[in-house]
C-alpha positions in Angstrom: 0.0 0.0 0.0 1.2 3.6 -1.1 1.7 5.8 1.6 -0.1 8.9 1.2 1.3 12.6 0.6 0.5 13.6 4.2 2.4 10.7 5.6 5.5 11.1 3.2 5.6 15.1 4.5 5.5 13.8 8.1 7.7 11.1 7.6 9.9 13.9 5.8 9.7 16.6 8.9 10.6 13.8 11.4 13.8 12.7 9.6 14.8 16.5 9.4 14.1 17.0 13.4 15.7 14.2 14.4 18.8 15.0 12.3 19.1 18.8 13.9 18.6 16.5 17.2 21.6 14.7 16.4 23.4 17.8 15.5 22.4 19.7 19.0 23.3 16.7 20.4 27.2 16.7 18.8 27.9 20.1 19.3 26.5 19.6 23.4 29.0 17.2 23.7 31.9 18.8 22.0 31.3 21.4 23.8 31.2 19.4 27.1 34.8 18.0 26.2 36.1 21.1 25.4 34.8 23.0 28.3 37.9 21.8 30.9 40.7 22.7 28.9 39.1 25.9 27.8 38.9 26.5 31.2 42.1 25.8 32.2 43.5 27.4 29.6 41.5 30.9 30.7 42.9 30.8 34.6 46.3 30.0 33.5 46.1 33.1 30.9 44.7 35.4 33.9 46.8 33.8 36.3 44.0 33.0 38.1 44.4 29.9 40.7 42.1 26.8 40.0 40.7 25.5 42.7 38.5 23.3 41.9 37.4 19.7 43.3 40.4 17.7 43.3 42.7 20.7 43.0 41.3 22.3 46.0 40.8 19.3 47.8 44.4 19.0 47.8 45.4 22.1 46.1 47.4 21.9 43.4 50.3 19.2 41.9 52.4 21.5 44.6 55.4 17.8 44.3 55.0 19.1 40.2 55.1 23.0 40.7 58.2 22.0 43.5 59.8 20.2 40.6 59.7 23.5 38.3 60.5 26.2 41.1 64.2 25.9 39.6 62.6 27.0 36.3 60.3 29.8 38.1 61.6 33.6 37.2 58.9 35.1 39.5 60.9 34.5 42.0 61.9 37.9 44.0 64.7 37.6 45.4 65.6 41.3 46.7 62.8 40.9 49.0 62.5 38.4 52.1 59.0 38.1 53.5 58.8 36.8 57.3 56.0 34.4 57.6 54.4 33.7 61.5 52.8 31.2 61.9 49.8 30.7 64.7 47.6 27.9 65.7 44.2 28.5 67.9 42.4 25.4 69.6 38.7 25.9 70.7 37.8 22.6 72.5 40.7 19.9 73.6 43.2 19.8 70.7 46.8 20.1 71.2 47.3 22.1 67.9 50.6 24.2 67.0 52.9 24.9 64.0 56.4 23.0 64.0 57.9 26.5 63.1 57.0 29.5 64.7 58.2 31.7 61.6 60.2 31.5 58.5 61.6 33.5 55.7 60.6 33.6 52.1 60.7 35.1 49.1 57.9 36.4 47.2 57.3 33.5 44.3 59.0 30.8 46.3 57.1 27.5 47.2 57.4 26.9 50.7 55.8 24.1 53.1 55.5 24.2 57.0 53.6 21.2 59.1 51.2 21.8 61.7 50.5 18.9 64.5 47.5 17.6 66.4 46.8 15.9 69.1 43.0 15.0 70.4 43.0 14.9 73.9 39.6 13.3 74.4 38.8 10.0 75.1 36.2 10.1 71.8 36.1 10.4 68.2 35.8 14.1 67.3 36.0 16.2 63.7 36.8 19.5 63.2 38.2 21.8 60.7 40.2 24.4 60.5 39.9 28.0 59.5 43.0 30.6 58.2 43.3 34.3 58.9 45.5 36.6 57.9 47.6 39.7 59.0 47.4 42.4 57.7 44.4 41.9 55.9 45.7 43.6 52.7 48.1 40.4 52.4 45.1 38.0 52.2 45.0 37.8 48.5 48.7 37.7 48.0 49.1 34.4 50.2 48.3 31.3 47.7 47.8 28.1 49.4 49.0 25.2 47.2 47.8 22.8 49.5 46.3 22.9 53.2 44.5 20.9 56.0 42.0 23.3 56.1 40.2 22.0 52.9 38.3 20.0 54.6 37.2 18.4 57.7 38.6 15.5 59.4 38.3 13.3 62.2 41.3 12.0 65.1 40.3 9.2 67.0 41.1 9.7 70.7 44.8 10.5 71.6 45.6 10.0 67.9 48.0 12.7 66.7 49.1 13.3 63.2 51.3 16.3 60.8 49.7 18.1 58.2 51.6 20.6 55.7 50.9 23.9 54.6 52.7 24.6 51.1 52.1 28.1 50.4 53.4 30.6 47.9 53.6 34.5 48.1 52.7 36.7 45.1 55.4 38.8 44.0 52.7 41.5 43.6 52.4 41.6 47.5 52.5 45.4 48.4 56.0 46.6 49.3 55.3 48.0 52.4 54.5 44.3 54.1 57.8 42.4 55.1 55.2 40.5 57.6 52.6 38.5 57.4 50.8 36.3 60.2 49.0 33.0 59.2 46.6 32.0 61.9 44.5 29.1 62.1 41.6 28.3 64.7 41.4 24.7 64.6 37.5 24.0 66.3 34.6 20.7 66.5 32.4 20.7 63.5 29.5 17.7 63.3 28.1 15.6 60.8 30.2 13.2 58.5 33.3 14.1 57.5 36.1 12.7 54.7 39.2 10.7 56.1 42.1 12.4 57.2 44.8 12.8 54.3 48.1 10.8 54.8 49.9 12.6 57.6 52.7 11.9 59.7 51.1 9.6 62.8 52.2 10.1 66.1 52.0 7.3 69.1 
């Protein structure tokens, strides 16, 4: 049986929609591949840190960018920067920076470790959260990688070393030669990640 006229114009119509379907489709998905390299390409052109799910979960490949500071000309080296370093506790944490200070250049990758210690005979989590001083140096001081990401949990008396690897902008005004990093380390609840791999303590 012949199909009719109307049928053949409908049949007609549906082949063409579902081919500009397939072609939406396509150009979605290119688009969606494309998207994270574009991306990436845009921060690194701005300079712009990315610090996004995995990155900032852990920062950056700071072992890679360690690798590469030989080849890194931003590195000021007429200027030293003093860095303090200051650790706050609200509930029963033994929680302190190995170093109390150190000196830096601006553009130079540098790492310091901060310990823990819960004190309780529980489980607790808790996170931690930066400050700066003076405020103006706040967007000059790049964290590569950090504890305070996230939140984690010690099991009673367990103890463990976590690094900061930071990085100072060269732009950093001229007039600061200090800055202080401050952390206050306090309980959170709800469920939290695992702890990263750190340096246990007995």
């Amino acid at each position: 049986m012949q199909a009719s006229p109307f049928n053949l114009l409908v049949r007609a119509e549906n082949r063409r929609m579902l081919g500009k379907l397939a072609l939406v489709a396509g150009l979605m998905f290119g688009f969606g591949y494309a998207l994270v390299p574009m991306y990436r390409a845009i921060c690194e052109a701005l300079n712009v840190n990315i610090l996004t799910g995995g990155e900032l979960q852990q920062g950056r490949d700071w072992k890679a960018a360690a690798a590469k500071q030989s080849l890194n000309t931003q590195v000021d080296l007429t200027r030293t920067i003093t860095v303090e370093f200051d650790a706050n506790a609200r509930g029963p944490w033994d929680f302190k920076p190995a170093l109390r200070s150190l000196q830096v250049h601006p553009g130079e990758i540098a790492t310091v470790m901060y310990e823990f210690r819960n004190m309780q005979n529980r489980t607790m989590s808790a996170q931690a959260i930066p400050s700066y001083a003076p405020q103006q140096a706040s967007p000059h001081f790049n964290k590569l990688e950090c504890f305070c990401f996230n939140q984690y949990t010690l099991a009673p008396g367990e103890s463990k070393s976590w690094p900061v690897v930071f990085v100072i902008d060269p732009k950093l005004p001229r007039d600061v030669g200090t800055i202080t990093l401050s952390y206050t380390f306090f309980e959170v609840g709800g469920k939290v990640p695992p702890a990263p791999a750190g340096t246990g303590k007995s």
